[in-house]
C-alpha positions, 0 to 999 in steps of 0.5 A, a space after each residue: 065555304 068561308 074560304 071561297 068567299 075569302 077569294 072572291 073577296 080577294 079578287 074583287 078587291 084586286 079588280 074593282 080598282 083595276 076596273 074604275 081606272 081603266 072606266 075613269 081612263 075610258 071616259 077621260 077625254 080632256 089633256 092631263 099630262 104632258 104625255 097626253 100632249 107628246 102623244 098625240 102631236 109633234 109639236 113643240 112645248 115651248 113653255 108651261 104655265 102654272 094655275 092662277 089664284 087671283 082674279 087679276 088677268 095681269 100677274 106679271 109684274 116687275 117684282 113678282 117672284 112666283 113660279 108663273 113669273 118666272 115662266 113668263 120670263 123664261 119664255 122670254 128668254 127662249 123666244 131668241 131659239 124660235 125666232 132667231 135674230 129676227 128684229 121687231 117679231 110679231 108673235 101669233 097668240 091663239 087656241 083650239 077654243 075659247 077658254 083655253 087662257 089665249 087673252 091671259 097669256 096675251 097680256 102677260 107675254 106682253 107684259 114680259 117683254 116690256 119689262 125687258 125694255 121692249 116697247 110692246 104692243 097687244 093688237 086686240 084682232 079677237 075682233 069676235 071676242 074681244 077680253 084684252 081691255 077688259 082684263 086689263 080694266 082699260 075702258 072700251 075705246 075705238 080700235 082696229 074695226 074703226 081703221 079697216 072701215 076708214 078710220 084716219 089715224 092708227 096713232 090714235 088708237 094706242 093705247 098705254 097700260 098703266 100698270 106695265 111701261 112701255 106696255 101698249 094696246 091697239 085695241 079691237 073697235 066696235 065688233 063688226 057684224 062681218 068679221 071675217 070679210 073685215 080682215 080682208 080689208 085692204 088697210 089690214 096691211 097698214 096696220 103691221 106696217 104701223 105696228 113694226 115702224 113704232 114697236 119693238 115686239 107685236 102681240 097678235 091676240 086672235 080668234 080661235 083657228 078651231 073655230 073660225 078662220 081669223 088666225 089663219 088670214 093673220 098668220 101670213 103678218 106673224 114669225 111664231 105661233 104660241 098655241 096655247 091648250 089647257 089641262 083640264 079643259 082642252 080635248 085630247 081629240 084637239 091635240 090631232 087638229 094641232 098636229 095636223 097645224 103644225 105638220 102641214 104648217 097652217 101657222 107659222 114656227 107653232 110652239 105650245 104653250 100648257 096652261 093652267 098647270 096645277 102643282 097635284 095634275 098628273 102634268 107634275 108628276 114628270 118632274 116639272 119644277 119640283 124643288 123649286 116651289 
């Protein structure tokens, strides 16, 4: 008898963990690892970016040497393999969702490239949504929604980032009551005119293409899309919606940009930057 419940003991000592992770596995259905990403899309992945303990939206600085200055800077570097020589690139920043860190990752690809010597402009067309003032701590100012309804002077509008030089906001305006009829606008045109004549590189800030249709009307102004997913927090259903994007080639030369990397995620445990923390 003793020994019979010695091995149903053993046993369930063996399946019960088999059992929870196979169930937490079943129910999981938000991106872990960078092998939750390869699997479901061919869609490259251009840069990583790890988790931020400040509250501030703007991490990158000019002295700063921690690890997600460092991948800013690398994606900097890496822009030239996705956009060749191309002069003045207007970059399409954007997610499936809000809350995948498209704004955070806006200001601080904006902020790279200044600090490089490029005058960098953010155009705020979140015109839904709109955070890049806000995480920048600028005050509300007239912007993109002003010129589209006839508004004279794009000029005007520019806004500098005290913190970052040659750093530059064109920020969104009142939000409209009809956004997407907004970018219709026949002025919209002017707008990327005005922005390639006094600038060395763009940053579209947008809606999100899971939700609404924005991106996809600015997509036709870009050279590159950063999509960005989150771990933790993006679907892995999601990753198929990107697939699908990328594979039909809705948004322009689309690389993903991982979010919100922490160094215990499975997302770690493939090797990214060990040693160099």
């Amino acid at each position: 008898m003793l020994r019979q419940a010695l091995k149903i003991a053993v046993f369930l000592g063996l399946l019960l963990p088999v059992l929870f992770i196979y169930l937490r596995e079943l129910f999981n259905d938000k991106l872990k690892s960078r092998l939750d990403i390869s699997n479901s899309t061919q869609a490259p992945i251009f840069g990583e970016i790890a988790h931020s303990d400040v509250n501030e939206a703007l991490v990158m600085t000019r002295n700063s040497r921690k690890v997600i200055s460092e991948q800013f800077r690398m994606i900097r570097t890496n822009l030239s393999y996705l956009i060749g020589n191309k002069e003045k690139p207007i970059i399409l920043i954007t997610s499936t969702f809000s809350g995948e860190g498209k704004s955070f990752i806006s200001i601080n690809v904006g902020a790279v490239m200044a600090l490089a010597g490029k005058r960098t402009v953010i155009l705020e067309f979140d015109i839904r949504k709109p955070k890049i003032l806000n995480g920048l701590n600028l005050p509300k100012a007239q912007g993109i929604t002003n010129y589209l309804v006839g508004g004279d002077s794009l000029s005007s509008l520019v806004i500098p980032v005290p913190e970052v030089e040659n750093l530059f906001v064109i920020p969104c305006g009142p939000i409209p009551p009809n956004p997407a009829e907004m970018l219709l606008e026949s002025r919209l045109k002017d707008v990327f005119d005005f922005a390639k004549k006094e600038f060395d590189i763009i940053i579209v800030d947008t809606a999100p293409v899971g939700l609404v249709s924005d991106a996809q009307v600015l997509s036709r102004y870009a050279d590159c899309t950063f999509y960005i997913v989150r771990l933790n927090y993006t679907l892995k259903k999601h990753v198929h919606f990107i697939n699908d994007l990328y594979l039909n080639q809705k948004l322009p030369k689309i690389a993903l940009l991982v979010n919100d990397i922490s160094p215990s995620s499975d997302y770690y445990s493939y090797g990214n930057y060990n040693g160099y923390g």
